[in-house]
C-alpha positions, -999 to 999 in steps of 0.1 A, spaced: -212 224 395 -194 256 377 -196 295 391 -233 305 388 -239 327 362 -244 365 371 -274 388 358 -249 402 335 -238 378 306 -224 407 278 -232 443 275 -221 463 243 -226 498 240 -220 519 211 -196 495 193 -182 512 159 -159 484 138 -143 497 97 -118 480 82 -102 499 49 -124 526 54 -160 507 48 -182 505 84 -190 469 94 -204 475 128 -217 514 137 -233 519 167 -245 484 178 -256 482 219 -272 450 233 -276 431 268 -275 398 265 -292 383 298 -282 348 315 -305 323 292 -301 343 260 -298 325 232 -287 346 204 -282 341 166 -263 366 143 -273 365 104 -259 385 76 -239 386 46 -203 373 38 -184 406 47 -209 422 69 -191 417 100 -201 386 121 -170 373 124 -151 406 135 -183 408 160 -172 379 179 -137 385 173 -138 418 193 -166 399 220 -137 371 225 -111 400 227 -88 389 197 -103 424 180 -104 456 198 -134 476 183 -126 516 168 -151 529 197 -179 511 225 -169 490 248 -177 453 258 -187 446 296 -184 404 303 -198 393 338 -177 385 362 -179 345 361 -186 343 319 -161 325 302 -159 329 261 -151 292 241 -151 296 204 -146 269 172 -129 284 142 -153 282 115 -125 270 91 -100 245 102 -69 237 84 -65 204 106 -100 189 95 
């Protein structure tokens, strides 16, 4: 078996995201406990994909910070793939 998994999964707080002056994220905290499961819904251009961009670290948010436990361990799957 893997690491177990801590009480603290992610933890956002007060994360502010613009790009070319319009505001995709403003202000967004969350805790996302061990067990969570989690779905994010919106609009093409609303911001999903910077959202995990800046959880996985490949995006650094304008302000807020992200807080990963200590044994969590981010995979990803591009939503478009050249190679397919």
């Amino acid at each position: 078996p893997g690491e177990r998994l801590g009480d603290k999964v992610i933890e956002v707080k007060n994360l502010t995201k613009s790009f070319d002056g319009r505001v995709l994220i403003d202000d967004l905290s969350f805790n996302m406990p061990k067990g969570a499961i989690v779905g994010i819904i919106g609009a093409n251009g609303a911001g999903k994909s910077t959202l995990f961009k800046m959880l996985s670290g490949t995006e650094q948010p304008d302000s807020g910070t992200i807080e990963m436990g200590d044994t969590v361990k981010l995979a990803s799957v591009e939503q478009f793939r050249d190679s397919m």
